[in-house]
N, C-alpha and C positions, 0 to 999 in steps of 0.2 A: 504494500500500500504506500503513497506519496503521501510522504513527512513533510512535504512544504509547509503545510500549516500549521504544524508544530514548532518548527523552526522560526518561522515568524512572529508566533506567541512567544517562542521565549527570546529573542532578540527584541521584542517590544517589550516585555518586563525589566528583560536588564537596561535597556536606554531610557526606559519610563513614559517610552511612547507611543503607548497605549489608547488609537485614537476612537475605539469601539469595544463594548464590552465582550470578553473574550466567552466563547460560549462552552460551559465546562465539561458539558454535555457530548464535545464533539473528539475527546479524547478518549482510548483504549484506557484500563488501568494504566499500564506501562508510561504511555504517553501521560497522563496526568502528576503522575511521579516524576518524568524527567521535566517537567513544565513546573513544576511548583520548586524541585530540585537546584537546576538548572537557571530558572527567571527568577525565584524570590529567595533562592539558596535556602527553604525548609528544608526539615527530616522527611524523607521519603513517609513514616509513619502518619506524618501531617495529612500528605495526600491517600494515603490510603485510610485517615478519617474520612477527608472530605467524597472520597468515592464512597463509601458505604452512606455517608448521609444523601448523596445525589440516587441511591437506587435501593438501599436497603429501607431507609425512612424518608426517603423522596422530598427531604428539606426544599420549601418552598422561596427561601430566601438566608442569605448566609447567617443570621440572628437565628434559626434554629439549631446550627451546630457548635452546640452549648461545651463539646467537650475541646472546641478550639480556641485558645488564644484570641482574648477581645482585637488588640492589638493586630493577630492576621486576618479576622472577619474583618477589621474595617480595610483593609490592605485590597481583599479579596472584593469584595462589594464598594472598591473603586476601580477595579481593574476587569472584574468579570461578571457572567452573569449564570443562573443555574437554569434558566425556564429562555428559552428562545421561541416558544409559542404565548398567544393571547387567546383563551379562551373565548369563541365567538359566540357561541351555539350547542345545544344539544337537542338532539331530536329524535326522539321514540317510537318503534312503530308497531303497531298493534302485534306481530309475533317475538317482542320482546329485542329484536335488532336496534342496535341506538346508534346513529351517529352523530360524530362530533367533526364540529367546525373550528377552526385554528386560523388565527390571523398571526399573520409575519410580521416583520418590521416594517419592510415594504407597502404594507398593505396586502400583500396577495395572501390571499383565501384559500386551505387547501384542508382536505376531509381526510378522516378515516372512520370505520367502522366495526364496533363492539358486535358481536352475534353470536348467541347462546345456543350450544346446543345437550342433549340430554347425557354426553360423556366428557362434554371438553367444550370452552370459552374458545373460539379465532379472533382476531382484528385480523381486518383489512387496514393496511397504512401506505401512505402515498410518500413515493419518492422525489416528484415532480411537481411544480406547478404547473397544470396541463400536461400536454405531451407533444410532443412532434411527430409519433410515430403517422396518425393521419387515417386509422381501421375504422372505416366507415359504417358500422354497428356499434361504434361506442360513442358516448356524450360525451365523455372528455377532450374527446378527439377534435372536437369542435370549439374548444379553446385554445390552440395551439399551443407552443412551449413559450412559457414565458422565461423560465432557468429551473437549474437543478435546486434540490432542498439540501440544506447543507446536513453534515451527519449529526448534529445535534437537533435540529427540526426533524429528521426521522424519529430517531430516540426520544424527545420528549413526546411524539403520540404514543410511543408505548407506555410511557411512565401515566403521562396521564390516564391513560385506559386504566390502566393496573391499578389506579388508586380509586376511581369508579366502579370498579369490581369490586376492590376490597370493601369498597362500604357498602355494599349489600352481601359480604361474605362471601364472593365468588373471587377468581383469580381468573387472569388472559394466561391459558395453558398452550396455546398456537398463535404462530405469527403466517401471515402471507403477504408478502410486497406486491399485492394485488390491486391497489387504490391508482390514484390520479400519479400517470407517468408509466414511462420506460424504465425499469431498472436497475437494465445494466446501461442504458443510455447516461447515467449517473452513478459510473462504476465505482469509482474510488473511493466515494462517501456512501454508497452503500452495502460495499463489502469492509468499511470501519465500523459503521454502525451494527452489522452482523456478528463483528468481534465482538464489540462494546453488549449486545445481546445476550450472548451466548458466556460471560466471561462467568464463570463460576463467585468471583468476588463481588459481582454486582448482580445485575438482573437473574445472572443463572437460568437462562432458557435452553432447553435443547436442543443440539442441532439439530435435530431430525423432525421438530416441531416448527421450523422456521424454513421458508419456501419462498423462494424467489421467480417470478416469473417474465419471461420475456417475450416478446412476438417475436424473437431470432436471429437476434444481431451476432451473427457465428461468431466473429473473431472475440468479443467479449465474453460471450457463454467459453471460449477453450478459458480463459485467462480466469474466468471464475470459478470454475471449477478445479482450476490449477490450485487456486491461491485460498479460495473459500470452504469452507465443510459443513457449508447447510444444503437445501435438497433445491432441486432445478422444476420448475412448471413449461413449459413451451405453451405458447396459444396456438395451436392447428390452427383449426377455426375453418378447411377446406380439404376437401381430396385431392386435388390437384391441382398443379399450378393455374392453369387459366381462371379456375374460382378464386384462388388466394390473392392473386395480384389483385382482383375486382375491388375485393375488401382490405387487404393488406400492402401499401403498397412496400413494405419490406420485402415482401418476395419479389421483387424486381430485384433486388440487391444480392439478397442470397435466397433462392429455390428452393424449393423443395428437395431435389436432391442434392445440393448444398449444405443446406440444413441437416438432413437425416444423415450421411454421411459422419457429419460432425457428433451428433449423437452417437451414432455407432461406434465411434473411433474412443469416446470417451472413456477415460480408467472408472469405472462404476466400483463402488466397494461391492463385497459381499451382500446381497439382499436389498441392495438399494436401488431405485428405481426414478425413472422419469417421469413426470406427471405430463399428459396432453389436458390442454384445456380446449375443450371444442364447442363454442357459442353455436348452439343451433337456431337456423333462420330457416323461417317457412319456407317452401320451392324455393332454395338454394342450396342447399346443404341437409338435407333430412332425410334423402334418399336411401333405400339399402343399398344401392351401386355405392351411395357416396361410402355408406358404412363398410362395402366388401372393398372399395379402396382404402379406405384408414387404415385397415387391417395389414395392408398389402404395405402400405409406407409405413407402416410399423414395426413391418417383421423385424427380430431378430434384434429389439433394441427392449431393453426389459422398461417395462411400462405400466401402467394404469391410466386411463383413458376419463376425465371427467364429462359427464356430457351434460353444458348450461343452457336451458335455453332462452332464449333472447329474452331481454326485457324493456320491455320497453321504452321510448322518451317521445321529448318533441321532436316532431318535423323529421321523421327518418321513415325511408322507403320500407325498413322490414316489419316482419310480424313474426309472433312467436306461434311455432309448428304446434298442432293437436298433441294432446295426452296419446294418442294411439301411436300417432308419427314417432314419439318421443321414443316408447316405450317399445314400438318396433325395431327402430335404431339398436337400442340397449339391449334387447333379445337377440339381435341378430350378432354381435358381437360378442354376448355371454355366451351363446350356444359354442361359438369357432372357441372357448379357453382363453375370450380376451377381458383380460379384466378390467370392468369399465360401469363408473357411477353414477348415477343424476344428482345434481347438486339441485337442490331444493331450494326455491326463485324463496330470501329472506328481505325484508325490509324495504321493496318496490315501494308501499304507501310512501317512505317518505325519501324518495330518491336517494336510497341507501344500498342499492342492487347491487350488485354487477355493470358493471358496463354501465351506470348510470350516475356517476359522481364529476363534481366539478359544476361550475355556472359560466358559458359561455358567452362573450357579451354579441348582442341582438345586434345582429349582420355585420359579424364581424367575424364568419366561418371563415378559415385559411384559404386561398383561392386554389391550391390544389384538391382540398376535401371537395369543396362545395362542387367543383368540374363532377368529379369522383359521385358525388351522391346523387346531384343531375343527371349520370347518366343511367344510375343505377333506378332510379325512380319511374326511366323510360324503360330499361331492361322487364325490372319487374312486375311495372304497372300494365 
């Protein structure tokens, strides 16, 4: 991972020119040790208070970490800061799905989502402000990229979910980088935040609980799974190329069998596996051909197949396929030994879905989408 920005927190504490609050959040342990070490010359044990108060007791402001030195709480709460989000919004939907809304410094707006289920808590968390990627079934998509989230705006939607849980006595037992964004389009700070995640001294999440998904950007899927050891999602989302470019235009970049290739080539551990996500849209993708071609680009790459189906927003040419469609699909697939789930449409009432997050400003769709969805609207209609 790129240390740049460690290096410059702590060359701005030694010179003292410290022109923005440093975000404390966006540090590994390790990293936070050599920054408080290094920039303020503490005891290494100093930092490794202040880590257990940033994720063990989720200290809200440096006046709660009572076991540190008045003297470096005020050092610290003129130098840095421990929350990088604003609490915007929460919003509830009748099967118990909550989302929440976080404002940046900037202003920009960016969601993630709490979703309960009968064995285990998920959040969905966004890496992105919008996205660039441009998959003309998603509403974010229709925001464009406005920049990446930095790794302490990842990590504080986790913390705050985990403290919303806790007060009603439940805990976020799964993570998926399934919200607003690309990302591995925002590599670096999301395979830190994955550290910072997983690190046993803080949050203590599992790897195998946390799930990164991309539409397929090959050359960053080798690098993170080189360098990362949490689990991979891919978005299908088509059978073949001619469908995927329709909706994706990342497959112009890299194919289908570009893509799969890469898969196949990858060091998989023992028993671990690929996740496909595959948004089903009525008459385009719901087909059993499409289903006996999934099967066929999937050979030979160990897998599990999620099948979502679309949900809906404004102003968009698809529609979500029949209960029969659906569940044809997923029989035709169980029958062949492929193993393959319906993810169960949660918190649509309050645009807290899938593929439904983010607020696009009104006619201000990217002019490649809107070509993109013009055409689609002729195809389908």
């Amino acid at each position: 991972m790129n240390r740049t920005h460690l290096d410059e927190a702590i060359n701005a504490l030694r010179t003292g020119e410290v022109h923005q609050p440093i975000d404390l959040k966006g540090f590994t342990g390790a990293e936070l040790r050599e920054l408080l070490t290094e920039g303020l010359g503490e005891k290494a044990f100093r930092a490794n208070q202040v880590y257990e108060w940033l994720y063990i007791h989720r200290a809200e402001s440096f006046d709660d970490m009572t076991n540190l030195a008045k003297s470096l709480r005020n050092v610290l709460s003129e130098v840095a800061r421990v929350s990088a989000l604003k609490s915007k919004g929460v919003f509830a939907s009748d099967d118990g799905t909550t989302k929440f809304t976080f404002e940046c410094d900037d202003g920009a707006v960016v969601e993630s989502v709490f979703i309960p289920f009968d064995t285990h808590n998920s959040l969905c968390i966004s890496s992105q402000v919008g996205c660039a990627m441009g998959c003309t079934f998603c509403y974010t998509a229709k925001m464009g990229l406005s920049r990446h989230l930095s790794t302490a705006e990842i990590v504080e939607q986790v913390v705050r979910a985990r403290a919303f849980a806790a007060e009603r006595g439940e805990n976020v037992t799964n993570i998926v980088f399934m919200g607003m964004g690309e990302p591995l389009h925002n590599l670096d700070n999301v395979m830190r935040a994955c550290a910072i995640l997983t690190d046993n001294e803080g949050l203590d999440f599992s790897r195998r609980r946390i799930t990164v998904s991309t539409s397929g950007l090959v050359p960053q899927i080798e690098t993170f799974m080189a360098e990362s050891n949490v689990q991979l999602a891919v978005s299908l989302n088509a059978s073949n190329d001619i469908q995927r470019s329709k909706i994706m235009p990342i497959n112009d970049r890299y194919d289908l069998e570009t893509l799969m290739t890469c898969l196949r080539e990858l060091p998989l551990e023992k028993r671990q596996r690929i996740t496909f996500e595959y948004v089903m849209l009525k008459g385009f993708n719901d087909s059993l051909e499409d289903a006996k071609r999934v099967i066929e680009l999937t050979r030979g790459i160990p897998c599990k197949i999620n099948l979502i189906p679309f949900n809906p927003h404004p102003n968009t040419p698809f529609d979500t396929p029949s209960e029969d469609a659906i569940n044809a699909f997923q029989q035709y697939l169980v029958e062949r030994e492929v193993s393959c789930f319906r993810r169960r449409t949660r918190g649509s009432d309050s645009m807290a879905a899938c593929g439904q997050l983010g607020e696009p400003s009104k006619g201000k769709v990217p002019r490649h989408l809107r070509k993109r969805l013009e055409n689609l609207h002729i195809e389908l209609g």
